[in-house]
Every structure is written in structure tokens, then in C-alpha cells.
C-alpha positions as CSV (number, residue, x, y, z in Angstrom):
1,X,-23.1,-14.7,10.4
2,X,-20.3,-17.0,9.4
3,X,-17.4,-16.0,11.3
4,X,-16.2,-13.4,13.8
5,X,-17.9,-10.6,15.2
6,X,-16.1,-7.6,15.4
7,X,-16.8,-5.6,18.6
8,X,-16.5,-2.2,16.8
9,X,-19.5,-0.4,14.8
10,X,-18.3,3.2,13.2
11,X,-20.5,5.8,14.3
12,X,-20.5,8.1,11.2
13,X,-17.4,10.5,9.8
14,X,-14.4,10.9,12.5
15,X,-13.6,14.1,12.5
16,X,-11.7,17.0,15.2
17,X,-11.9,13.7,17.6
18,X,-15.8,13.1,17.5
19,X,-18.1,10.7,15.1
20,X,-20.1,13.3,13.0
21,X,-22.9,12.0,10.3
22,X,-22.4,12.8,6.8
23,X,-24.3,16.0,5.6
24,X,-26.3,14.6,2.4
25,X,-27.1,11.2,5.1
26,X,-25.9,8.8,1.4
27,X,-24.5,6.0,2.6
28,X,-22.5,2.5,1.3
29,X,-22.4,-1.4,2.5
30,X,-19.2,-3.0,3.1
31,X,-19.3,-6.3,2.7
32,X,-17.6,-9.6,4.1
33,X,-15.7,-11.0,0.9
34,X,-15.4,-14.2,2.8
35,X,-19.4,-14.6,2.7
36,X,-20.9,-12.2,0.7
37,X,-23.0,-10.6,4.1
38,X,-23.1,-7.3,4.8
39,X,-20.5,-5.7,7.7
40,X,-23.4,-2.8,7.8
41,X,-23.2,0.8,5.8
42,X,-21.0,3.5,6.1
43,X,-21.3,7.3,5.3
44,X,-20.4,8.8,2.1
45,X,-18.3,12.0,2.8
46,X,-20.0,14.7,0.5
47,X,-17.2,18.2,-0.5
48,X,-19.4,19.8,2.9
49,X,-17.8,17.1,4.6
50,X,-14.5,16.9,3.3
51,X,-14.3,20.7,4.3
52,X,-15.3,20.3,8.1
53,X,-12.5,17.3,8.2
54,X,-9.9,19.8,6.5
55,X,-10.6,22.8,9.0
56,X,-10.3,20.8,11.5
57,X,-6.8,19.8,10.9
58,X,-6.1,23.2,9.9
59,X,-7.5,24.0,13.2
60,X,-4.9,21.2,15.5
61,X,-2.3,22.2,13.6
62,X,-2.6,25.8,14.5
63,X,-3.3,25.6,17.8
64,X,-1.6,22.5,19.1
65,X,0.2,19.8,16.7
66,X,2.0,22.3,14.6
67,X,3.6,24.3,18.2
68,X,4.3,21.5,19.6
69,X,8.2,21.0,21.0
70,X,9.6,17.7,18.5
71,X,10.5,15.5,21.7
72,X,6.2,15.5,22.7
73,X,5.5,14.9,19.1
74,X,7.5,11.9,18.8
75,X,6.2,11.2,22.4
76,X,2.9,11.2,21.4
77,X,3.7,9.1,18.5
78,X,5.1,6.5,20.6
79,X,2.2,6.3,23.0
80,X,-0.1,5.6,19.6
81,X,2.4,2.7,18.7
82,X,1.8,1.5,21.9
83,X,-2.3,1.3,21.7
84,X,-1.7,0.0,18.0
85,X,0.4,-2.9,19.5
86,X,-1.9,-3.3,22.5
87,X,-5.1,-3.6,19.6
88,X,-2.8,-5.6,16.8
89,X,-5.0,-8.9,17.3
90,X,-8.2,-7.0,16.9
91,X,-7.4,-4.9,14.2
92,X,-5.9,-7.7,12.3
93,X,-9.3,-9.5,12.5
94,X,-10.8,-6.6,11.6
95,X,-8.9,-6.4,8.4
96,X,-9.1,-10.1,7.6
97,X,-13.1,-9.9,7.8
98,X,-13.7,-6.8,5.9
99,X,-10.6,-6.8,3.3
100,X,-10.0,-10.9,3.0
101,X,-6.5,-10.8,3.7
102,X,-4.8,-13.6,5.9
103,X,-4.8,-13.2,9.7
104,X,-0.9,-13.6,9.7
105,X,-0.2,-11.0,7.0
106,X,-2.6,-8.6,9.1
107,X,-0.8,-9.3,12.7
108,X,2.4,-8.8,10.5
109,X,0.9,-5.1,9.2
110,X,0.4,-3.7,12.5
111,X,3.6,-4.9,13.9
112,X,4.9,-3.0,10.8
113,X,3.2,0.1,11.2
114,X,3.8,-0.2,15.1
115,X,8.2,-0.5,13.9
116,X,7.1,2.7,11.5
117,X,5.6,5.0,14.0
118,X,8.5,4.4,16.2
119,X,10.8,5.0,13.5
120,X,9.8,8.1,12.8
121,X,9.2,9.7,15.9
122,X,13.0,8.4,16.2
123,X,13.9,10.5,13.4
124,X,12.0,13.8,14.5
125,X,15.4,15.3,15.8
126,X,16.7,15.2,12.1
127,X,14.6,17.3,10.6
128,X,17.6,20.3,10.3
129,X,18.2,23.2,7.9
130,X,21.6,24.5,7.3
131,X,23.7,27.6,8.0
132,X,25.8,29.4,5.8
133,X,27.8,33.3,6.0
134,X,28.1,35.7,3.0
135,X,29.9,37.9,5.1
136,X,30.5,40.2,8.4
137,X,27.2,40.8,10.4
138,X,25.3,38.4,8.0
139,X,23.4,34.8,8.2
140,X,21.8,32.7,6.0
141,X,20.0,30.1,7.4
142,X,17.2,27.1,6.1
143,X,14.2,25.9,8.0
144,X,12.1,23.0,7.6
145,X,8.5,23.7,8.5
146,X,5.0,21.3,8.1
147,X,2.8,22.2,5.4
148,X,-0.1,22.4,7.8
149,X,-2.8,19.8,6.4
150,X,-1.9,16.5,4.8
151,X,-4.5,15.0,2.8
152,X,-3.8,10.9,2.2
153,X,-6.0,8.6,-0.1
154,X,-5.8,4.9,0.3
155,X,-6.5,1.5,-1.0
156,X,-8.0,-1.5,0.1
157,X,-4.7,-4.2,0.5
158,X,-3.6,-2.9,3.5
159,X,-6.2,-1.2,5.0
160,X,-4.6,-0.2,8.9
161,X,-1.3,-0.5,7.6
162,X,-1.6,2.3,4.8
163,X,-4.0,4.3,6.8
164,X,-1.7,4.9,10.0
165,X,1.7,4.2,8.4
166,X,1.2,6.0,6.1
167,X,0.5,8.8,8.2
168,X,3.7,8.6,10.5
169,X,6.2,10.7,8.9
170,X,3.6,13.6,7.9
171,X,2.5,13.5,11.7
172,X,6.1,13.4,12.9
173,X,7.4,16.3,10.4
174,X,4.3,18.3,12.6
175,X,1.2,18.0,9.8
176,X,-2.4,17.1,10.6
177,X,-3.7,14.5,8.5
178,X,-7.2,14.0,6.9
179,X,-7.6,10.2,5.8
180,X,-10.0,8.5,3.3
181,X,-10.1,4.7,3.8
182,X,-10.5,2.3,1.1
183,X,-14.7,1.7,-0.3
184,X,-14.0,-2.2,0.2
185,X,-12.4,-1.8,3.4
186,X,-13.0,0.5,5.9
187,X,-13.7,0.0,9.2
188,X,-9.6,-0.4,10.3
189,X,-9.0,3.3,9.2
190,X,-12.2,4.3,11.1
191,X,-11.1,2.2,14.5
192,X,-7.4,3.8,13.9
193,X,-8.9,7.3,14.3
194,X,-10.3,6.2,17.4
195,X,-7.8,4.6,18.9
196,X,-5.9,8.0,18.4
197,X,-8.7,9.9,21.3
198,X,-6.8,10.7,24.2
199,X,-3.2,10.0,22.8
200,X,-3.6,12.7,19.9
201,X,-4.8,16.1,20.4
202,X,-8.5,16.4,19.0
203,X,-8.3,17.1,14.8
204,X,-4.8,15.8,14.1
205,X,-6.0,12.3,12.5
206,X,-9.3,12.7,10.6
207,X,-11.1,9.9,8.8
208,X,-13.6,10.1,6.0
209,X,-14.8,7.6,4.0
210,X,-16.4,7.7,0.3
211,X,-15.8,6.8,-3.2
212,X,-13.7,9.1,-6.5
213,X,-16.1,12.3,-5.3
214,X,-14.9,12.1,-1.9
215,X,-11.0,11.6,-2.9
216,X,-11.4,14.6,-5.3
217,X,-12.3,16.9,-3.4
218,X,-9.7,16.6,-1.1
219,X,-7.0,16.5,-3.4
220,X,-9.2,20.0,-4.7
221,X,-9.5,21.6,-1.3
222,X,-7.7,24.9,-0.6
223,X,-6.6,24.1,2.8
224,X,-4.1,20.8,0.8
225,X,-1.1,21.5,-0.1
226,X,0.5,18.0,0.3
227,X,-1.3,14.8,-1.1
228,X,-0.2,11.0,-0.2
229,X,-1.9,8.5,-2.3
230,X,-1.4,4.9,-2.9
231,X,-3.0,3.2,-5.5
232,X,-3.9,2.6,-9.5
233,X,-1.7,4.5,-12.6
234,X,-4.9,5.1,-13.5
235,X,-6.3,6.7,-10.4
236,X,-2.8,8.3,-10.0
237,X,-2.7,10.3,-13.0
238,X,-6.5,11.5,-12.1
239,X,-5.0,12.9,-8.5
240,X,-1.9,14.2,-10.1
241,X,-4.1,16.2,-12.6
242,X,-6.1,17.8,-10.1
243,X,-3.4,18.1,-7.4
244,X,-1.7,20.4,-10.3
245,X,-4.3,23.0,-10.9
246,X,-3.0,23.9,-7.7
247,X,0.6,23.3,-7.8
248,X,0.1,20.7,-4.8
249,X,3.0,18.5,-4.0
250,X,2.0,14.7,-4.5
251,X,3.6,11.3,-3.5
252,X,2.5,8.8,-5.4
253,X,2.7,4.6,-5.0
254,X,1.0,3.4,-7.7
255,X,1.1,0.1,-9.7
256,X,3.1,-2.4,-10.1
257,X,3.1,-5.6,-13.1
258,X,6.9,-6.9,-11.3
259,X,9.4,-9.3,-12.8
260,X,11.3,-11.9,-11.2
261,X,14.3,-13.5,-12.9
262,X,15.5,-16.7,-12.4
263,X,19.4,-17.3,-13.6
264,X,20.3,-20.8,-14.6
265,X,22.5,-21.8,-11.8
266,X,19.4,-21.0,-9.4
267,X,17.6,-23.9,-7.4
268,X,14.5,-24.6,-8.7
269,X,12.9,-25.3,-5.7
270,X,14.5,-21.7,-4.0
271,X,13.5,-19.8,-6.6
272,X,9.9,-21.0,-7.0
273,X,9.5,-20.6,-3.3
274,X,11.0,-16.8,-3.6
275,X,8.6,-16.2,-6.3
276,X,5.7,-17.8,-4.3
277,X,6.1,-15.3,-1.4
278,X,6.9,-12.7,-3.4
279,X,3.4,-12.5,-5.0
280,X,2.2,-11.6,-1.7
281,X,-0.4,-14.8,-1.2
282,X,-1.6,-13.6,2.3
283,X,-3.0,-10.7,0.0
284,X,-4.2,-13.0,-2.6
285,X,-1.3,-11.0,-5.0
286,X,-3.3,-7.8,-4.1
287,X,0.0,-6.0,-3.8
288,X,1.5,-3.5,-6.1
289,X,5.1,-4.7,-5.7
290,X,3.8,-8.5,-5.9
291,X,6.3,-10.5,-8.4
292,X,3.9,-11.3,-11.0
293,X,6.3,-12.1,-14.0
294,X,8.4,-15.0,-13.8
295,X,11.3,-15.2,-16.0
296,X,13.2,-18.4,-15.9
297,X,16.1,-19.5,-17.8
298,X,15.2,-21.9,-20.4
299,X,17.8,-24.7,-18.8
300,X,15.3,-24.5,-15.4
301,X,11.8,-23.9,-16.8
302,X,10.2,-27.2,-16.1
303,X,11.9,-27.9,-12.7
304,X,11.1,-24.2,-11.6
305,X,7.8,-24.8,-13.5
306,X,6.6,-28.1,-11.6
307,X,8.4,-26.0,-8.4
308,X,5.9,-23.5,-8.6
309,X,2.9,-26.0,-8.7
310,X,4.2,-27.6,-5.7
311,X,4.1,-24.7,-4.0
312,X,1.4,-23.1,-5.4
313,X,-1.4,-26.1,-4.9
314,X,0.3,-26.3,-1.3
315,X,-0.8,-23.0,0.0
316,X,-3.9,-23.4,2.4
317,X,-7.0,-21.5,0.8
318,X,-10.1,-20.5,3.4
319,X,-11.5,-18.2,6.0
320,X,-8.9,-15.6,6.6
321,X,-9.6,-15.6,10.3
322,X,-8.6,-18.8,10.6
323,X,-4.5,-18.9,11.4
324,X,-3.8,-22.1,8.9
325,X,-5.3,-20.8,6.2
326,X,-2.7,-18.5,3.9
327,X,-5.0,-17.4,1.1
328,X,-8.2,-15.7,1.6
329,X,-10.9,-14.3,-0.9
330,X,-10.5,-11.0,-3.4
331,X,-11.7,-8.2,-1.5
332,X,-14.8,-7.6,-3.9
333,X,-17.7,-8.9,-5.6
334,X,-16.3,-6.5,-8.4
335,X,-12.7,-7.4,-8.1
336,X,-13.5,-10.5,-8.5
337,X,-14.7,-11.0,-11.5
338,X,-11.5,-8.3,-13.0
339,X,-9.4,-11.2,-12.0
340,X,-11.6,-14.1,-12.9
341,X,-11.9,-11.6,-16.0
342,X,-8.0,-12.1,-16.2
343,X,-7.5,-15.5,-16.4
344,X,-10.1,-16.1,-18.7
345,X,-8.9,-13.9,-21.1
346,X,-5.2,-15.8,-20.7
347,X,-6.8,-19.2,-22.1
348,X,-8.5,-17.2,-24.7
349,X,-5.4,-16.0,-25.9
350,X,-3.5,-19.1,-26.2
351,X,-1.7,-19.4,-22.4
352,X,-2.0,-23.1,-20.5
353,X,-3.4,-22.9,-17.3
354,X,-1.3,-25.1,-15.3
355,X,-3.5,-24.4,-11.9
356,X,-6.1,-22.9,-10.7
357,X,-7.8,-20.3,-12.3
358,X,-11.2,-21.2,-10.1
359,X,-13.0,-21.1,-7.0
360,X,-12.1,-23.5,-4.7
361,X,-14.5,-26.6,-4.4
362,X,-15.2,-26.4,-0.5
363,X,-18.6,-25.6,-0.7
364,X,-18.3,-23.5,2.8
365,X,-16.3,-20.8,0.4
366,X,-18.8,-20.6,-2.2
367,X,-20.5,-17.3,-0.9
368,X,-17.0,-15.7,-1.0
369,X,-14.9,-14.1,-3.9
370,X,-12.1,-17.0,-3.7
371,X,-9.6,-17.6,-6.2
372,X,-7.3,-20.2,-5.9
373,X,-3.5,-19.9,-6.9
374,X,-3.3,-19.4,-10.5
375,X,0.0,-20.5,-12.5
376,X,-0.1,-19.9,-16.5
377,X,3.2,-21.2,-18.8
378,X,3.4,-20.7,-22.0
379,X,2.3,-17.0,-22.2
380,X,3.2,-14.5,-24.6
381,X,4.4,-10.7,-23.9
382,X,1.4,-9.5,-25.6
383,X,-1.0,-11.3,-23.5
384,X,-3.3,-9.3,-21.3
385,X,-2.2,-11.1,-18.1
386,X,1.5,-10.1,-19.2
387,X,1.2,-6.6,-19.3
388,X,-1.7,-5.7,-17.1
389,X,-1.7,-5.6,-13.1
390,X,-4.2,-7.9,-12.3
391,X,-4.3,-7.3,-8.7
392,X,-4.7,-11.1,-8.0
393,X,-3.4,-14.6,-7.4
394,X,-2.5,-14.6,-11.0
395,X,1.1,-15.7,-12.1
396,X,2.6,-15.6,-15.8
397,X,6.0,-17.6,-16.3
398,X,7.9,-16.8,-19.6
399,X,11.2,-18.8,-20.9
400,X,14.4,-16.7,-21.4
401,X,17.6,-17.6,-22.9
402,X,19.6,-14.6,-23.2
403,X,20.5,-11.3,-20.7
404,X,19.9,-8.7,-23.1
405,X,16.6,-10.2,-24.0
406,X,14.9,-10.8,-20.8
407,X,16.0,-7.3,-19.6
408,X,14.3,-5.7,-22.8
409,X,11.1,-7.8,-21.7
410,X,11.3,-6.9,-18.1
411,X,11.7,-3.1,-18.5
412,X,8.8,-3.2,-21.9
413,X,6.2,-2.2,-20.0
414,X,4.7,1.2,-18.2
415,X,5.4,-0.4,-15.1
416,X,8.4,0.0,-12.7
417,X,8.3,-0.7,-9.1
418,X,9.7,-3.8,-7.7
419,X,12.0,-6.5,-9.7
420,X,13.8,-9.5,-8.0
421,X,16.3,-11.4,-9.2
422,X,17.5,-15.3,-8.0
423,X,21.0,-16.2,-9.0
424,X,24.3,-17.2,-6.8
425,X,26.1,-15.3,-9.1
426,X,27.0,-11.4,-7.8
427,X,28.1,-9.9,-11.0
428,X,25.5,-10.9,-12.8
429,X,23.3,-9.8,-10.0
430,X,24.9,-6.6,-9.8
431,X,24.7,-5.5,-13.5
432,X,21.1,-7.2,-13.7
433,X,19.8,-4.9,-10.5
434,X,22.0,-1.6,-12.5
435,X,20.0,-2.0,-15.5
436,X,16.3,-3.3,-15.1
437,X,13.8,-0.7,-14.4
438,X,12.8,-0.2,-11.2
439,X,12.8,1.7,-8.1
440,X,13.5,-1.3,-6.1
441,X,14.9,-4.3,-6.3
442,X,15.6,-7.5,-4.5
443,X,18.2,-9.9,-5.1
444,X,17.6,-13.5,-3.4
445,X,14.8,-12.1,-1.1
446,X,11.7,-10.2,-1.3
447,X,11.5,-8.5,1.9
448,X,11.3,-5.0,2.8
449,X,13.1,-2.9,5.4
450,X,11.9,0.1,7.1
451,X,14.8,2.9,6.6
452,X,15.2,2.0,2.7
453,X,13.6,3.6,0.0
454,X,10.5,2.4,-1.4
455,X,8.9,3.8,-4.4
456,X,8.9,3.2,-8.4
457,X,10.0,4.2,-11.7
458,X,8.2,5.1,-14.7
459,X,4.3,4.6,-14.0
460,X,5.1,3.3,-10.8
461,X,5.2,6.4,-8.7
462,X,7.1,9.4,-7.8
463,X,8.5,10.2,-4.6
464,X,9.8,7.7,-1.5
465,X,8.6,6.3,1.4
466,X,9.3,4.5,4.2
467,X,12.6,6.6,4.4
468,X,14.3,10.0,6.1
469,X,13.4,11.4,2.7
470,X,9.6,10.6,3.1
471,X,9.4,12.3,6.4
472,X,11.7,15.7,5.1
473,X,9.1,15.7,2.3
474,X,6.4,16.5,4.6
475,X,7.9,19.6,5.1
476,X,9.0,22.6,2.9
477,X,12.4,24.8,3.4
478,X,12.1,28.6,4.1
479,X,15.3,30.3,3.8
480,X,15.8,33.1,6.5
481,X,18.5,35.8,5.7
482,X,20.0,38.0,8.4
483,X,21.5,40.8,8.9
484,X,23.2,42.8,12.7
């Protein structure tokens, strides 16, 4: 065993507040991408399953969660922020051995979802309807009420982060909630439904855990009528399919091929270091929103170019349990070789690899997926690794010399989720954020703010998060008209 132990072992299916063994007994390994060895197997949820999970949510939320008074609900919520925070080292350990990702990035998740929780049990007390008289002796009022059981399907980049923040504003609006972790990374999501014993009545969090059967059928189950899913276009049009054969309301966060563009009176050494973080290294550029496509002005390309090599060849690659390291390895065996798939295919087709585009040569990493920081110049729109999300540490940078241009390039594609833009100049900013295609953008920065919208355009998505219009979408208006 290279590298921590983790002191937690899931005990089978977590479902109504107890560990229950999958029906059919089929099971999966998850696997350290760090050194190839196994973490040990996990149940696959069969439809049988999937069903117990769903009743008992439908069961909490008729008997307890959904009759709860707000202030409790929000109560309770804060008590589960506070055992999230009081477990943030160990469940970012747990995260960086079975998903890769960097130890800081995975403190900096649960501190995240911690703000979230907090956030929305703040928010519970503005969940209102509205009044209205057509004349004497009459009222016409709105309610808000939960849907009742909240299915929500995650991936593997942020595996505690998307299972429990995920959950926050359907929990705060008063649903139960039946999760299915990530394939590649599970055991977070399974630890978060434990953690929730004894702060959460029994049944309101359920976690199962499976591949595309187990996802379908509980976007298919008749107790769903609201779905959450984060994830692939791909996968996203497959839930949104199903989810409509029974008129289910879905949110979707799907993906995400992101450009960045880089005005000539930028500094080259700013803007390489905005595009840097913006790729989301301390994921390995496993991020839908990560800033993949960078579009600078002809007058900066090589300064920006030689900027990003710098910074690129600088980051620390390794163990991800280890705090100096900043990169860790793809999450998969079959990841892997997608993005090594990637960058291959980007030589073939005529792009220069300016760095990376290989394992690193520490022969301690060998067992593990790693990647090192990839920069390509020279590549064409049509290239695979321009329009395709390769879901890795893979950059593309692309000369422009005119606005019109480099808008039509940034908005060609299916894609539209996050764009950033790096110039000292406001009104270009300002008309360059108006007209590229996307649901948000940054200008100068790439962070993100709990309280503003996030979701995309086009391919990208439908719906918001991490808002007040995620958690009134967890609820559905029932107009009451009355008459004394």
C-alpha cells in the first residue's frame, strides 16, 4: 500500500440511515489512480435497489423532512455543515486517494460545500408565494412546496463536493434526496451519507452506487419527479430523454470546451497565470468550466506562449496526498488513455507539442495514470483537441488578430459554459462578456462565488445553481384560490 490509509470501509448501499447489501450481490473495484491498487469493491445498485432507496426518501419526507417547520430544516442543515467542517481533512484525503485530485483543491471543496450548506439553510425563509385580490371576499394566493424525492447523479471531479452540495438547496426547499456517486470515485459520497446519522432524520440522504443501469433507473422511477445531474453532453441528453417520458424536471451541468481571451494590452505573464489556474490543475483540468482554449492576440502570442511554459513546467506533479504537490493523476485507467488518446491525436494532426503530453519520469508515479501539463501552439479549429472536452491537463493556444473573428471561434462550437477574458480595457470587456456564448463569464479572474448563477448555454446545461433560483427550483408553485 503506497500511501494513506483511509479509516473508512463502506458497508454496502446506504439507504433510510442503515448500510444494506445490494440485491443481485454484483459488485465493482475502485481503484487508487495514484498506484493502480485496489481501494476494495463496492455494490452495484440493481432497479430493486434503486426502489428501496426511493421509498425510503419518499418515506422521510412524508413523515418527517417534508413537515418539518423551515427554522429546524435549516437547523439541521447547519449542524451537517458543522460535521462536514469537523471531517474536511479526512474527507479531503479521501478524495485525493480514490479520485487523484490535489489535497488543497479537496480541503478547498469541503470548505465550499460547508459555505453552501450554510447558505442555503440561510435562504430557507425566502422561499415565498405571492398574494393577489380579484375582488370582495376573494384571495388568490401561490405556494411553494418540495417535490418529495430528488434523485441527483454525479461525476467523479468533485466527488464530496457534488454529492453534498449539490444536495443543499433540494434538502433546504424540504426534498429527500437519493444520490449515486461517481464509478471512479466513490467512497466520499458513501462517508457523506454517514456522516449525516444522527444530524438527519433516517431516509433523507440516500447513497447508491453503480454504473448507466443504476443512473437510469432512477431518472426512470415513478417516485422522481426532479432530477440533478452533473456531467457529459453526452450522458446529459441520455438523462434528459428518459427524464421526458415522464415529463420530469431536470437541471443539467454538463460540458464545457471554455475559451479564454487574451487582449493585446494584457500582461503576459498575468494572463498565462489566469489561464493556468483557470484549467483547474488541482483537478488535472477535470473540470467542466476549466479554460481550455487560449486565445491570445497575435501582438502577445510568444510572450504569453513562453508564459504559459513557465508556469505550466512549474506546477509540482505527484501523490495528491502530499500538500506540495499541485497535480495528481487522471482518475482512471480508462480516462487515461481518452486523454493520452487526445494529445496523440493533436501531433497527428499537425499541432506542436510545446510540453508535456507524457507521464512524468519519477519512477515512484509509474503505477499511476499521471499526465503532466500539456501546452499545444499552433493548433487548428478543426483539430480534435479544439473542439472536444478532453477532460484533462490538455491546453490548446490559438493566435487572433481581430474581435469579430475570435468571437466567431469562441462561440463555434456546441459548447457554452464558462469564458474568461484578460484585458485592462472595460469596454472592450464589457461588449466581449455581452456577446460570447456562455452562461458565465469571468473577466480578469476565474473564481466562483456562491450566490451567483452558475450554469451554461447551448450544450452546456439548462437550469442554475449555486443561486436563490437553484433552491426555488426544488420546489413547484400551487396556486390556492379563495373565496368567504
Amino acid at each position: 500500500m503506497i500511501g494513506p490509509e483511509l479509516n473508512f470501509t463502506p458497508r454496502g448501499l446506504f439507504i433510510g440511515g442503515e448500510w444494506q447489501e445490494a440485491t443481485e450481490g454484483r459488485r465493482f473495484e475502485s481503484i487508487n489512480p495514484s498506484t493502480g491498487e485496489s481501494l476494495g469493491e463496492l455494490p452495484t445498485a440493481t432497479a430493486t435497489d434503486v426502489d428501496r432507496a426511493m421509498r425510503a426518501g419518499r418515506a422521510a419526507f412524508e413523515s418527517e423532512w417534508g413537515l418539518m417547520p423551515i427554522r429546524e430544516r435549516a437547523a439541521c442543515l447547519e449542524n451537517l455543515a458543522d460535521r462536514l467542517h469537523e471531517h474536511r481533512h479526512e474527507l479531503a484525503l479521501m478524495d485525493c486517494v480514490d479520485g487523484g485530485n490535489a489535497y488543497s483543491g479537496m480541503v478547498g471543496d469541503v470548505n465550499w460545500t460547508v459555505a453552501t450548506l450554510r447558505y442555503f439553510a440561510g435562504l430557507v425563509t425566502e422561499v415565498k408565494g405571492e398574494t393577489s385580490s380579484y375582488g370582495p371576499r376573494h384571495l388568490n394566493f401561490t405556494r411553494r412546496q418540495p417535490y418529495g424525492v430528488v434523485a441527483k447523479i454525479n461525476p467523479f471531479n468533485h466527488p464530496l463536493r457534488f454529492c453534498a452540495e449539490k444536495s443543499a438547496a433540494a434538502l433546504a426547499a424540504g426534498n429527500t434526496v437519493v444520490v449515486k456517486a461517481a464509478e471512479q470515485a466513490p467512497l466520499s459520497s458513501l462517508r457523506f451519507g454517514e456522516l449525516c446519522e444522527g444530524v438527519l432524520p433516517p431516509g433523507v440522504v440516500n447513497v447508491v452506487t453503480g454504473g448507466a443501469k443504476t443512473g437510469s433507473a432512477m431518472v426512470r422511477h415513478p417516485l422522481v419527479e426532479r432530477i440533478g445531474f452533473v456531467g457529459s453532453v453526452e450522458t446529459g441528453r441520455i438523462i434528459a430523454r428518459e427524464a421526458a417520458e415522464g415529463l420530469k424536471e431536470v437541471t443539467l451541468e454538463l460540458g464545457g470546451k471554455n475559451p479564454i481571451i487574451i487582449f493585446p494590452d494584457a500582461d503576459p505573464v498575468k494572463a498565462a497565470k489566469a489561464a493556468i489556474k483557470g484549467m483547474n490543475m488541482n483537478r488535472q483540468g477535470q473540470s467542466c468550466s476549466s479554460t481550455s482554449r487560449v486565445f491570445v492576440h497575435e501582438t502577445l502570442h510568444d510572450e504569453v506562449l513562453a508564459a504559459l511554459v513557465v508556469e505550466a513546467e512549474a506546477l509540482q506533479v505527484g501523490f495528491p496526498w502530499e500538500e506540495v504537490n499541485e497535480l495528481g493523476p487522471i482518475v482512471s485507467a480508462r480516462q487515461y488513455e481518452r486523454v493520452m488518446g487526445f494529445i496523440a491525436s493533436g501531433i497527428e494532426e499537425g499541432a506542436r507539442l510545446v510540453t508535456g503530453g507524457k507521464r512524468p519520469d519519477a519512477p515512484a508515479l509509474s503505477n499511476g495514470f499521471f499526465v503532466c501539463p500539456t501546452v499545444f501552439d499552433g493548433v487548428d479549429d478543426s483539430m480534435r483537441i479544439a473542439r472536444h472536452e478532453i477532460f484533462g491537463p490538455v491546453m490548446s493556444v490559438f493566435a487572433w488578430s481581430d474581435l469579430e473573428e475570435v468571437l466567431a471561434r469562441a462561440n463555434a462550437l456546441q459548447y457554452g459554459l464558462t469564458a474568461a477574458i484578460v484585458t485592462n480595457d472595460l469596454e472592450m470587456a464589457m461588449e466581449t462578456a455581452d456577446r460570447v456564448e456562455a452562461g458565465y463569464v469571468w473577466i480578469n479572474s476565474t473564481g466562483r462565488y456562491i450566490g451567483a448563477p452558475y450554469g451554461g448555454w447551448k450544450q452546456s446545461g439548462s437550469g442554475r445553481e449555486e443561486c436563490m433560483e437553484e433552491l426555488l427550483s426544488y420546489t413547484r408553485i400551487k396556486n390556492v384560490n379563495l373565496r368567504w
